[in-house]
Backbone as a printed PyTorch tensor [residue, N CA C, xyz], in Angstrom:
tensor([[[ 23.7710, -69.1050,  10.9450],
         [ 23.5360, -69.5370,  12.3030],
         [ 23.4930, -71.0560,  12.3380]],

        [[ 24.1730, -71.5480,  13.2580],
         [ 23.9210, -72.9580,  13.8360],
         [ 22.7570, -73.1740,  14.2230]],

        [[ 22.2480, -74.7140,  14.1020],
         [ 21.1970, -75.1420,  14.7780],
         [ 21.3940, -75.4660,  15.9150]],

        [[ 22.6500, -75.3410,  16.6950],
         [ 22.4160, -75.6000,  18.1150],
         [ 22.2040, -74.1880,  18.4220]],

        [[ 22.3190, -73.2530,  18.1930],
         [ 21.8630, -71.5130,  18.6540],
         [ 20.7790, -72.2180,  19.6250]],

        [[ 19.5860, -72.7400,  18.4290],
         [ 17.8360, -72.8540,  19.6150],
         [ 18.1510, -74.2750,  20.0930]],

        [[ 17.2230, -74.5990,  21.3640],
         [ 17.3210, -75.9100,  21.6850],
         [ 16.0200, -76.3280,  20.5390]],

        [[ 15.9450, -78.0570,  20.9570],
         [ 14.7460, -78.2960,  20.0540],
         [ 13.0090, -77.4980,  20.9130]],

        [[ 13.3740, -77.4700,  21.6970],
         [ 11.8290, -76.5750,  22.5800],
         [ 11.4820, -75.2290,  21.7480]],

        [[ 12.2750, -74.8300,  21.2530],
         [ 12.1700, -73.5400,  20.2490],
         [ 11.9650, -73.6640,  19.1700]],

        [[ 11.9900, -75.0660,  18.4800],
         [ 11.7350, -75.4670,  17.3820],
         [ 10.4990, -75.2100,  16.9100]],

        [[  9.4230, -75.7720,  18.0810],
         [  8.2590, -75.7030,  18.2800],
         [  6.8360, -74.4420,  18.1780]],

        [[  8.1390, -73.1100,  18.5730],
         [  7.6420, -72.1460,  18.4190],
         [  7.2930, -71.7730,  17.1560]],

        [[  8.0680, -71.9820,  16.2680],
         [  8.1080, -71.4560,  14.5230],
         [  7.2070, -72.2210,  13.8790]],

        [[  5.8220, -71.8930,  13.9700],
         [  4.7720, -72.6890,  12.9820],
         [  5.3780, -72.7640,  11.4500]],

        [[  4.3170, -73.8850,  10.9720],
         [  5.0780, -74.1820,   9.4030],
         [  3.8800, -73.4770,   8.1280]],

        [[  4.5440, -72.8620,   7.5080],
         [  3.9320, -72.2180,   6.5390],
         [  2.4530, -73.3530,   5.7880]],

        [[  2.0260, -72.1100,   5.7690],
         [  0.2310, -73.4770,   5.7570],
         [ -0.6800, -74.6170,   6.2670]],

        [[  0.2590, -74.5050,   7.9480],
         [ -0.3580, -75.1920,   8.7230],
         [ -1.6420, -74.2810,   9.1540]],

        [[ -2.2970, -75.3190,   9.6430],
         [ -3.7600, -74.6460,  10.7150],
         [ -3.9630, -74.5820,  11.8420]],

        [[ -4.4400, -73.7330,  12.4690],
         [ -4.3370, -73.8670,  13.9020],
         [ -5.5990, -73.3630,  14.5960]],

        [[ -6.1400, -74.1690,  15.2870],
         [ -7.6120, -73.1710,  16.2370],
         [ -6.9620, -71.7870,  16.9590]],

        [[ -7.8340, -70.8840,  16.9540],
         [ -7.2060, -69.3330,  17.5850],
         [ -7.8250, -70.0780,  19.3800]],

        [[ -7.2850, -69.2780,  20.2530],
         [ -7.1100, -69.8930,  22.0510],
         [ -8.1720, -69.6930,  22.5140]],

        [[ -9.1680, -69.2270,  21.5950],
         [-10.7240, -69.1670,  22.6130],
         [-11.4990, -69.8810,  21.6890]],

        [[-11.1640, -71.1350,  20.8710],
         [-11.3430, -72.0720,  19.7850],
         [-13.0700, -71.0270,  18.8230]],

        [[-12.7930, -69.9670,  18.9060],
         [-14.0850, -69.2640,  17.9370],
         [-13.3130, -69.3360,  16.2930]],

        [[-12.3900, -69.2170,  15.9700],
         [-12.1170, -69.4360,  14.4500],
         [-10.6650, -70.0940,  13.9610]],

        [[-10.2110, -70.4040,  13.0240],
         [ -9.1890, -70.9790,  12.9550],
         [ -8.4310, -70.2610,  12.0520]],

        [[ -6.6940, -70.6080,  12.0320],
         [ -6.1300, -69.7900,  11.1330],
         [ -5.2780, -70.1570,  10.1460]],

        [[ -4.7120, -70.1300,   9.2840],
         [ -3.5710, -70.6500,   8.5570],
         [ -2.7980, -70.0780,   8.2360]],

        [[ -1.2740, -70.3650,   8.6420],
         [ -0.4170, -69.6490,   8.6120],
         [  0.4030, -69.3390,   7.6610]],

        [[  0.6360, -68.1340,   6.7540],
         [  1.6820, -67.7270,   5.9320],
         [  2.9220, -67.3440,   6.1140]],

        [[  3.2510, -67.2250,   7.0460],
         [  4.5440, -67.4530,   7.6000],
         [  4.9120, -65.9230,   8.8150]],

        [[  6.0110, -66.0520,   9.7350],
         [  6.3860, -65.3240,  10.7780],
         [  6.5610, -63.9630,  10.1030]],

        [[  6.4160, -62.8710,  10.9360],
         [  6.5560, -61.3370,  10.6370],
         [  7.0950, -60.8060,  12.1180]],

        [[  7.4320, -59.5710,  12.2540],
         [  7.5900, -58.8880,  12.9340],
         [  6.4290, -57.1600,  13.4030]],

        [[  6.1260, -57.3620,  14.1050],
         [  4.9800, -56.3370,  13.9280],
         [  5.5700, -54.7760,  14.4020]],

        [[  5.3720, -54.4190,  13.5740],
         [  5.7610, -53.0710,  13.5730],
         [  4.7570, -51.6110,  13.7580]],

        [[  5.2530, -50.9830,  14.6690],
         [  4.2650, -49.5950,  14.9240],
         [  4.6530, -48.5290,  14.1220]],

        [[  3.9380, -47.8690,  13.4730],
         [  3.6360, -46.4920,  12.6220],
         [  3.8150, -45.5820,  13.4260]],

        [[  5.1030, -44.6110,  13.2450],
         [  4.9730, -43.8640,  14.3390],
         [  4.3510, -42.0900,  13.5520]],

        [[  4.0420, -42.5070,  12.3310],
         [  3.4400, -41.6210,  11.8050],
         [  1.4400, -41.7210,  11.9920]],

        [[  1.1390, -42.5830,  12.6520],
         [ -0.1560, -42.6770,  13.4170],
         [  0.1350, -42.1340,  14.6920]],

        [[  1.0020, -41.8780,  15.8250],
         [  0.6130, -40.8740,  16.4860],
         [ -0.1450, -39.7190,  16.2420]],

        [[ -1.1890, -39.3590,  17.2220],
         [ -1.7140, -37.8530,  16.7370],
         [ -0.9860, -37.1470,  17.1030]],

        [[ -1.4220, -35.8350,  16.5130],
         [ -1.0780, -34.5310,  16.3840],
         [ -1.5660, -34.0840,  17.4500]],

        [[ -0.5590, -33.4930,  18.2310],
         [  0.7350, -32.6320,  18.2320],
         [  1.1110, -34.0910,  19.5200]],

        [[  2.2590, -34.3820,  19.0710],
         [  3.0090, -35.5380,  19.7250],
         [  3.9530, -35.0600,  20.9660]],

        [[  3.4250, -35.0670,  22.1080],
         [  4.4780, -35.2350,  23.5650],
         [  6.1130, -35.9150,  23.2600]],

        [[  7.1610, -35.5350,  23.6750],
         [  8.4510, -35.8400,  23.4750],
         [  9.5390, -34.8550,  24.3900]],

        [[ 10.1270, -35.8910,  25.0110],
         [ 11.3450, -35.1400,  26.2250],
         [ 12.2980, -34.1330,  25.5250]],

        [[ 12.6880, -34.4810,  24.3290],
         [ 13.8270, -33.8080,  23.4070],
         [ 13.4360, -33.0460,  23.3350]],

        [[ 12.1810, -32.4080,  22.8010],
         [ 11.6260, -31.5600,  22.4360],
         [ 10.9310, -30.0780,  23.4280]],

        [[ 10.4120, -30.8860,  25.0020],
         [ 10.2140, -29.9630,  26.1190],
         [  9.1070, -29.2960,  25.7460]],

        [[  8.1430, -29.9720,  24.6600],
         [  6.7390, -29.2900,  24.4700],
         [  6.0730, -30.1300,  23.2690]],

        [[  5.2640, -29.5280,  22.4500],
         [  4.5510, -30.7980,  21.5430],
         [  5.5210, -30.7400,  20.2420]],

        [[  5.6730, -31.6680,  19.7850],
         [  6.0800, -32.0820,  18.7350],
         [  5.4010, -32.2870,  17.5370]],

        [[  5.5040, -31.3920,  16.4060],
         [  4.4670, -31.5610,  14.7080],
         [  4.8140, -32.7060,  14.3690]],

        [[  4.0410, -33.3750,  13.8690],
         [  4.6690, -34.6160,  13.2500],
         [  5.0960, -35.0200,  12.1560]],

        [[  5.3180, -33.6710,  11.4280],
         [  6.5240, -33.5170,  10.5550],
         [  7.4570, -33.2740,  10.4600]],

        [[  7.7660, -33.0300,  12.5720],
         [  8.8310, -32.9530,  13.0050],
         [  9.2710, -34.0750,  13.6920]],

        [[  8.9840, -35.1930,  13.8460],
         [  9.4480, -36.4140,  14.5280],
         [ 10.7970, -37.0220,  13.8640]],

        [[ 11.6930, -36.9930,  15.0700],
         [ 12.7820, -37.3870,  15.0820],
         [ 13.1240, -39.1250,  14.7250]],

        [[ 13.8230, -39.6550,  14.0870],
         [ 13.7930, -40.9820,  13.9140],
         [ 13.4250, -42.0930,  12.8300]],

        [[ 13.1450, -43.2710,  12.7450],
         [ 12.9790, -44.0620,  11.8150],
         [ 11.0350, -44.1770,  12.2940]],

        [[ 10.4480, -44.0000,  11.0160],
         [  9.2430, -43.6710,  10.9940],
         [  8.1720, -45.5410,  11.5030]],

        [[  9.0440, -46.4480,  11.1590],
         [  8.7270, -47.6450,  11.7790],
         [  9.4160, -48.5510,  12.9080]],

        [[  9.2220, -48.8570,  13.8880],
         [  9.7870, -49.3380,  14.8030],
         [  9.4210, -50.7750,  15.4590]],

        [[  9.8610, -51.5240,  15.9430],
         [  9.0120, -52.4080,  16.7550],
         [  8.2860, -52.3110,  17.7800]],

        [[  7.2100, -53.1310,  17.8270],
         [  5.9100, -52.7970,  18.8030],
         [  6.1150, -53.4080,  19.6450]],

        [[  6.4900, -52.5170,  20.8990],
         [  7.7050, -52.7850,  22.3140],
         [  6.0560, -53.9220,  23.3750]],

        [[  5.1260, -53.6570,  22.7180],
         [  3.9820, -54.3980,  23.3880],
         [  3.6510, -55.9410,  22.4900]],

        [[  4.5360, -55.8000,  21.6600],
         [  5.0980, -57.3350,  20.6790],
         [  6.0040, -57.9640,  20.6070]],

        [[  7.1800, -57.0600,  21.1830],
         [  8.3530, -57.5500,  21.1020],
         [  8.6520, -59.1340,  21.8460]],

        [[  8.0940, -59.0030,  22.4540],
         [  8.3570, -60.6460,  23.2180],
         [  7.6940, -61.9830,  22.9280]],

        [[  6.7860, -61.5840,  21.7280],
         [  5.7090, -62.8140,  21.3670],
         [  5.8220, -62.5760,  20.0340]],

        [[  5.7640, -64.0990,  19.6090],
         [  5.4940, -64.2140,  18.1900],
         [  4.6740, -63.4970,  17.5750]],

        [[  4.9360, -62.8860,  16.1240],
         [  3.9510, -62.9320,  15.5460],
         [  3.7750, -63.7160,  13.6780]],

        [[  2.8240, -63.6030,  13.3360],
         [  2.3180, -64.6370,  12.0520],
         [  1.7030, -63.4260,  11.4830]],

        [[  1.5470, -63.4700,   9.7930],
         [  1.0390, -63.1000,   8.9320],
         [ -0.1240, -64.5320,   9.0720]],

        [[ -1.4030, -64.3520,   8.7140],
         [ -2.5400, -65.4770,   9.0830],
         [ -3.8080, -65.1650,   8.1570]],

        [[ -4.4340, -66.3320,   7.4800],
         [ -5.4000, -66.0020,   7.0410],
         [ -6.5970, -66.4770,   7.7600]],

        [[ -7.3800, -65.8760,   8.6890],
         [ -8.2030, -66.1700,   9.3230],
         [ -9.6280, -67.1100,   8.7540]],

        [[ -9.8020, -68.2770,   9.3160],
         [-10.7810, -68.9960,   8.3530],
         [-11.9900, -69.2180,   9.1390]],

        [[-12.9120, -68.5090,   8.6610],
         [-14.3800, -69.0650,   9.1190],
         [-15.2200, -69.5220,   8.4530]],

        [[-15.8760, -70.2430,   8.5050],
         [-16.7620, -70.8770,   7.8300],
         [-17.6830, -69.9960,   7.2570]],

        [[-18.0810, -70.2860,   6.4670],
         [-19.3350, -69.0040,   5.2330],
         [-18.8390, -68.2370,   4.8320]],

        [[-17.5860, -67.8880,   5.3270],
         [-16.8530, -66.5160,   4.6230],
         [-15.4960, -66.2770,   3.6710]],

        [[-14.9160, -65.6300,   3.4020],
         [-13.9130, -65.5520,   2.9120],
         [-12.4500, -65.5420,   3.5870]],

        [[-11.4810, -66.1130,   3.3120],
         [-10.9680, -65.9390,   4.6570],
         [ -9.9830, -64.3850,   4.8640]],

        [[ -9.8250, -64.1330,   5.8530],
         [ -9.1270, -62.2850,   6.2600],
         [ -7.6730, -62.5190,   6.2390]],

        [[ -7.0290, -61.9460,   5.3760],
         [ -5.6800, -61.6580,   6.1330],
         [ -5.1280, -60.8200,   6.9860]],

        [[ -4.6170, -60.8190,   7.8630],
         [ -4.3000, -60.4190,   9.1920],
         [ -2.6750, -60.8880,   9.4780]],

        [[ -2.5860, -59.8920,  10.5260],
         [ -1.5660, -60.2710,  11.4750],
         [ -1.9600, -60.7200,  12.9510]],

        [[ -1.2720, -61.8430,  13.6060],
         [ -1.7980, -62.3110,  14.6560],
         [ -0.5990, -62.4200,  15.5960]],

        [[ -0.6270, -61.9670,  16.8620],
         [  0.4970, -62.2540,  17.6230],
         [  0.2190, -62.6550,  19.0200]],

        [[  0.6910, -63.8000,  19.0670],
         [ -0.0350, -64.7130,  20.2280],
         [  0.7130, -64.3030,  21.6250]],

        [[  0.3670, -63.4790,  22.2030],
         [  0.5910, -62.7880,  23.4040],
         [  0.6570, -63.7090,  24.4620]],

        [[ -0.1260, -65.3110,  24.2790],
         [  0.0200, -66.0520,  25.6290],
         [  1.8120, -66.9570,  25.2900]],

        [[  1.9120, -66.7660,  23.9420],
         [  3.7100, -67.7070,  24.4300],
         [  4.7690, -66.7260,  24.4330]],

        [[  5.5840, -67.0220,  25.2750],
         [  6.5910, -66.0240,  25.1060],
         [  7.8410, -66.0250,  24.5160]],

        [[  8.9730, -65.5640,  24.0740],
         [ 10.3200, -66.0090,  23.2030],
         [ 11.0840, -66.3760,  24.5440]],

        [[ 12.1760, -67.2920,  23.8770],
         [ 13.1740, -67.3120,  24.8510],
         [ 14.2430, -66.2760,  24.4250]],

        [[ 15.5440, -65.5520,  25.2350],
         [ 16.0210, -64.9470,  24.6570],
         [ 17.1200, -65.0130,  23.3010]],

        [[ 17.0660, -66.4060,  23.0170],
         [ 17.9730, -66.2910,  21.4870],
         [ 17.1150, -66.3350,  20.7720]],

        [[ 15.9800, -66.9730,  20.4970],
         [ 14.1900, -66.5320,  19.5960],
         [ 14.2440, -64.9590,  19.3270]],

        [[ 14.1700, -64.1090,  20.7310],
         [ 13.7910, -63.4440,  20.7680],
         [ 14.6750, -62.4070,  19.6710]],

        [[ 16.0310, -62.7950,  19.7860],
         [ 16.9650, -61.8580,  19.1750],
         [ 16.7790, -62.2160,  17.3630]],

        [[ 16.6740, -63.7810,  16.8570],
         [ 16.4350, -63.9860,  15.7730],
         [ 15.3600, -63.4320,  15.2220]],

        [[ 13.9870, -63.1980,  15.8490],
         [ 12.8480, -61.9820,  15.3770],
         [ 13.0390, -60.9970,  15.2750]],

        [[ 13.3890, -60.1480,  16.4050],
         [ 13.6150, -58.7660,  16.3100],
         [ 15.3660, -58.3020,  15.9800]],

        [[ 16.2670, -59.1120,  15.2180],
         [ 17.9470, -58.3230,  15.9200],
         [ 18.0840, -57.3110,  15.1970]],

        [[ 18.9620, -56.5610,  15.7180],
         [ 19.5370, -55.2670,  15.8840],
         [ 20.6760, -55.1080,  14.5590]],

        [[ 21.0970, -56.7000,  14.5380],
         [ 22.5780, -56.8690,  13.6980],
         [ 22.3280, -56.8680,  12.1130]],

        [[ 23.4060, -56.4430,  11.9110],
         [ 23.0850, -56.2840,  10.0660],
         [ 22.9190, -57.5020,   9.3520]],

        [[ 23.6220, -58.7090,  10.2570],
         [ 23.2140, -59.6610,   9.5050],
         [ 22.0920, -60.4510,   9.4010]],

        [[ 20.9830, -60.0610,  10.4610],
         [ 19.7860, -60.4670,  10.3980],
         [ 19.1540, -59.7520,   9.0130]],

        [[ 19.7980, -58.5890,   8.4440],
         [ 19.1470, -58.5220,   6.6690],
         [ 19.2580, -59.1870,   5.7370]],

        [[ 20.2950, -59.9340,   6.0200],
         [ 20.8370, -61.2870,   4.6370],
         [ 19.4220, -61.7410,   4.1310]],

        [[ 19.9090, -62.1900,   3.1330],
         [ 18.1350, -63.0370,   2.4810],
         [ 18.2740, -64.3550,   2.8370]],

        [[ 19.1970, -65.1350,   3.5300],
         [ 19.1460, -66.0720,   3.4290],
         [ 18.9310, -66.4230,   5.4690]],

        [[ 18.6880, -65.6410,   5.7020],
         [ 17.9770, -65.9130,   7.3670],
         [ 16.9580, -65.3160,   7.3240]],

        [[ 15.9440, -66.7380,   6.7580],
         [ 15.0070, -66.5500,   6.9090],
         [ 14.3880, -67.6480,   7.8760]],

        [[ 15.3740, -68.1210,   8.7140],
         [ 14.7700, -69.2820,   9.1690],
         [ 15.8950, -69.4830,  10.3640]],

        [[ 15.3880, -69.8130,  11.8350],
         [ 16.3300, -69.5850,  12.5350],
         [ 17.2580, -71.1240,  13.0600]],

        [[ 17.1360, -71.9270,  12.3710],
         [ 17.1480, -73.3580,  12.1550],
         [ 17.7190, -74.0180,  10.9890]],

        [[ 18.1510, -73.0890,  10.1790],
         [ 19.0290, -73.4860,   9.0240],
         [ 20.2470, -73.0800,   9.0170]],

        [[ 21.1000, -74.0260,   9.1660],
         [ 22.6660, -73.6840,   8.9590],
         [ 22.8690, -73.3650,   7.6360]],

        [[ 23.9540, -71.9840,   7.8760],
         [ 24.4790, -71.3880,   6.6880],
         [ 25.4620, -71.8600,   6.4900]]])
């Protein structure tokens, strides 16, 4: 990918691995290990699972599909792998996904795409020309 794909305003979005940042209600701070994609377990649905295909409950050893998906209530906001830092304690690792910024839509496609070539090992970064 080209670096003109993002403007520089998108640049901004992609925190830098081991920076710090106050969390938005300034109660703890975090440091970042770098961007993830958050993904839903669709093997945590309970039992017996509602589904149209199906026209009644579904076992969930019968669920149709890829058992991880994206979290359609994430899909539009960043998210970070983060080690949460508070003072006196140890710090937590977590996932954090900041629900108040939103992607623009070529961001949005470099987080979540669809295309095979978003598996390469070498896009890992949406700002580096290949």
């Amino acid at each position: 990918m080209s670096s003109q794909f993002f403007s520089d305003e998108n640049k901004e979005m992609l925190k830098d691995h081991g920076s710090v940042y106050p969390s938005e209600g300034g109660h703890f701070s975090y440091k970042v290990i770098g961007p993830c994609c958050r993904l839903f377990d669709r093997e945590d649905l309970p039992w017996p699972c509602s589904r149209l295909s199906w026209r009644s409950k579904e076992p969930s050893w019968r669920r149709i599909g890829r058992r991880f998906v994206p979290d359609i209530a994430a899909r539009r906001c960043p998210s970070y792998s983060v080690d949460i830092l508070q003072p006196g304690s140890k710090p937590i690792s977590t996932t954090l996904t900041l629900f108040s910024t939103r992607f623009t839509p070529k961001m949005q496609e470099w987080w979540y795409s669809k295309h095979p070539r978003s598996k390469e090992a070498t896009n890992i970064d949406p700002f580096l020309t290949v």
